[in-house]
C-alpha positions as a LaTeX table, in Angstrom:
\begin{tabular}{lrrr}
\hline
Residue & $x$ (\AA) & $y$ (\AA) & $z$ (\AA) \\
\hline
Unk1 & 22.68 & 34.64 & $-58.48$ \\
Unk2 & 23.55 & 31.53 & $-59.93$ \\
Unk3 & 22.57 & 30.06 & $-63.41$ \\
Unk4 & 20.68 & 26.70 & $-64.69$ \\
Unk5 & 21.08 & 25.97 & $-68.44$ \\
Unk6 & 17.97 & 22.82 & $-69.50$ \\
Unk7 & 18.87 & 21.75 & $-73.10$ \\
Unk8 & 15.93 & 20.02 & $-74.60$ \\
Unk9 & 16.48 & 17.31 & $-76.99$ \\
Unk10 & 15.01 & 19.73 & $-79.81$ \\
Unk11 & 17.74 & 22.35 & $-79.38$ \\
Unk12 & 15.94 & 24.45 & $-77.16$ \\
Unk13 & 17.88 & 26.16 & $-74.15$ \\
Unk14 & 15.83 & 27.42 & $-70.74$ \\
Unk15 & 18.31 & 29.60 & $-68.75$ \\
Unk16 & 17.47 & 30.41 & $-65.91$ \\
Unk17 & 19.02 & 32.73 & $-62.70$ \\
Unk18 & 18.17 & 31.60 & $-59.52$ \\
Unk19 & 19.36 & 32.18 & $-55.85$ \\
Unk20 & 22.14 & 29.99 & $-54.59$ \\
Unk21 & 21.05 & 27.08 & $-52.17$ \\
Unk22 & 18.17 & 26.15 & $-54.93$ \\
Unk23 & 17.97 & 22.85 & $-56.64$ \\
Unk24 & 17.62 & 22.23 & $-59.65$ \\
Unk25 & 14.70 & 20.29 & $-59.36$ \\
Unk26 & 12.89 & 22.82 & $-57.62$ \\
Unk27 & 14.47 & 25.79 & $-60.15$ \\
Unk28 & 12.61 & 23.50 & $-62.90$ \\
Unk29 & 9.68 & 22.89 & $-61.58$ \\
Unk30 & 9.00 & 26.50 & $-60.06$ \\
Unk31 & 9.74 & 27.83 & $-63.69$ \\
Unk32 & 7.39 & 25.24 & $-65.74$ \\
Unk33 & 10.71 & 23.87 & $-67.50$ \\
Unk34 & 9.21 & 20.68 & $-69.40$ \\
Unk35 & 10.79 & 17.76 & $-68.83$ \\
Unk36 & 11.40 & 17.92 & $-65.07$ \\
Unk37 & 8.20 & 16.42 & $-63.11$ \\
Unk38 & 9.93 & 16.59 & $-59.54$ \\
Unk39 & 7.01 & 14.23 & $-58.83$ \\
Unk40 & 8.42 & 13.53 & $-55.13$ \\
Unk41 & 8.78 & 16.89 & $-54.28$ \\
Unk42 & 12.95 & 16.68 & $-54.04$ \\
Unk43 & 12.99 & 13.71 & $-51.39$ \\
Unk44 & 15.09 & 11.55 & $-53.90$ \\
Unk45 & 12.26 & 8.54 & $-54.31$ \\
Unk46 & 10.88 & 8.79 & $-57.73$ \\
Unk47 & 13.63 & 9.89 & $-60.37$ \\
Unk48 & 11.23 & 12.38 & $-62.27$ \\
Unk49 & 14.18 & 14.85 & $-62.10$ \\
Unk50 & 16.62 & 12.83 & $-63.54$ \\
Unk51 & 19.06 & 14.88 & $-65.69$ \\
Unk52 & 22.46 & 14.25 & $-67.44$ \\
Unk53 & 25.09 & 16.88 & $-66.48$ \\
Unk54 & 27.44 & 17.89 & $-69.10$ \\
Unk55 & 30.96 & 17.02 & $-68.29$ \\
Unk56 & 32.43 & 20.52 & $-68.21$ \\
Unk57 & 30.95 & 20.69 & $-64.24$ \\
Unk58 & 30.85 & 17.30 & $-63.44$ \\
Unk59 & 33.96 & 17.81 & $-60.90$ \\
Unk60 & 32.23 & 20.70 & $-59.19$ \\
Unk61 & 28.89 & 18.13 & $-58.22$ \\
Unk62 & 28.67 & 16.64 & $-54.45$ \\
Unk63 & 29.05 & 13.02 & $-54.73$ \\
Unk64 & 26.52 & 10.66 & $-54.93$ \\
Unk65 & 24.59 & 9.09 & $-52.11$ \\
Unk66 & 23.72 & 5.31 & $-51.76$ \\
Unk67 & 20.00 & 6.91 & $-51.75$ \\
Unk68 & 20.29 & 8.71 & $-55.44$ \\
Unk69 & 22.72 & 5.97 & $-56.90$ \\
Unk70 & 19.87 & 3.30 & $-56.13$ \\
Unk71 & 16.80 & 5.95 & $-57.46$ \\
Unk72 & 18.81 & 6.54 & $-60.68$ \\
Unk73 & 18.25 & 3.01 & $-61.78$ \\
Unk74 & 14.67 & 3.54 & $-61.81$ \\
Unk75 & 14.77 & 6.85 & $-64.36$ \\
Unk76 & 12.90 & 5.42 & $-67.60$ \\
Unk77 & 15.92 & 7.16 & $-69.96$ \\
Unk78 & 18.50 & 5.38 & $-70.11$ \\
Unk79 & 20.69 & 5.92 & $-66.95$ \\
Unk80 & 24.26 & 7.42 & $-67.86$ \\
Unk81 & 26.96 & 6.23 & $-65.57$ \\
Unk82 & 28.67 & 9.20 & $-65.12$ \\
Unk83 & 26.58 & 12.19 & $-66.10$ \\
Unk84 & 23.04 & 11.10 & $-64.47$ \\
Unk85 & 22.09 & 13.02 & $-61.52$ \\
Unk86 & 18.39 & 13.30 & $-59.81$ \\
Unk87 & 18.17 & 17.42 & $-59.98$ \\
Unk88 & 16.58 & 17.32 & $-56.31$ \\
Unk89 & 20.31 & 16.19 & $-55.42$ \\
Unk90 & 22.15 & 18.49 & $-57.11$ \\
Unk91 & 21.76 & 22.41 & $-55.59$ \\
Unk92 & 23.78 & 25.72 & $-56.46$ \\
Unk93 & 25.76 & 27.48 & $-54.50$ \\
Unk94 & 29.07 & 27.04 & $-52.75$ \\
Unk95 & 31.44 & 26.75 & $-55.56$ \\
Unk96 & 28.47 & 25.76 & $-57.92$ \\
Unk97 & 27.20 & 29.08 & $-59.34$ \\
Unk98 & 26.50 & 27.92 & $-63.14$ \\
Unk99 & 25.17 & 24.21 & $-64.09$ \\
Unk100 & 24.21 & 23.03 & $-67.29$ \\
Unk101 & 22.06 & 20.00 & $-67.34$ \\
Unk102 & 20.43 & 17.56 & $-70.60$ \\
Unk103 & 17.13 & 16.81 & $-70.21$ \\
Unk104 & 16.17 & 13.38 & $-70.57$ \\
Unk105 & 13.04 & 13.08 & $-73.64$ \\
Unk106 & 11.31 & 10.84 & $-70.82$ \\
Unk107 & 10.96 & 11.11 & $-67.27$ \\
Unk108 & 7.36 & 8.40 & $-66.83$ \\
\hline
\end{tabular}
C-alpha cells in the first residue's frame, strides 16, 4: 500500500492508504477528501485537482507535461512554480509509495 497525506488549510490531515498505480486525484475523490473536485475525471483539462506538493518528495514526482504545465495556469489558487501539480498527474507507485500534498482553499 502506499500513503496520501491532504493537509487542509485549517490544520486538518486526511491520510489515506491506497493501492499503488492510484492517483491522487482519484484517491481524493473516491474518499470524499474536500478540496479535490477532479471535475474532468483525471484527463488533465480542468485543474480542479490542483495541489501543492511539499518539497520533501518533490524529486521523487514524474516531470511535468506540456499538457499539465499549460492546465496549471488555469487553477484559481495561486499557481506555485515549483510545488503545483494537477493530482490526476501525479500517481503512486514505482518509487512513490508516500506523498504528501497542500490543498489549495479554492479549486472554482
Amino acid at each position: 500500500m502506499s500513503k496520501i497525506s491532504f493537509h487542509h488549510a485549517g490544520g486538518a490531515v486526511d491520510i489515506l492508504d491506497v493501492d499503488p498505480g492510484t492517483s491522487v486525484m482519484r484517491a481524493a475523490v473516491t474518499n470524499g477528501i474536500a478540496g479535490i473536485i477532479g471535475e474532468c475525471g483525471g484527463q488533465a483539462m480542468c485543474a480542479t485537482c490542483h495541489v501543492y506538493v511539499r518539497p520533501e518528495y518533490l524529486g521523487g514526482l514524474p516531470e511535468i507535461s506540456d499538457d499539465e504545465d499549460e492546465m496549471l495556469d488555469c487553477t484559481i489558487d495561486p499557481r506555485d512554480e515549483s510545488r503545483s501539480r494537477l493530482g490526476c498527474q501525479v500517481t503512486l507507485g514505482n518509487g512513490l509509495d508516500e506523498l504528501e500534498v497542500d490543498v489549495p482553499s479554492s479549486q472554482v
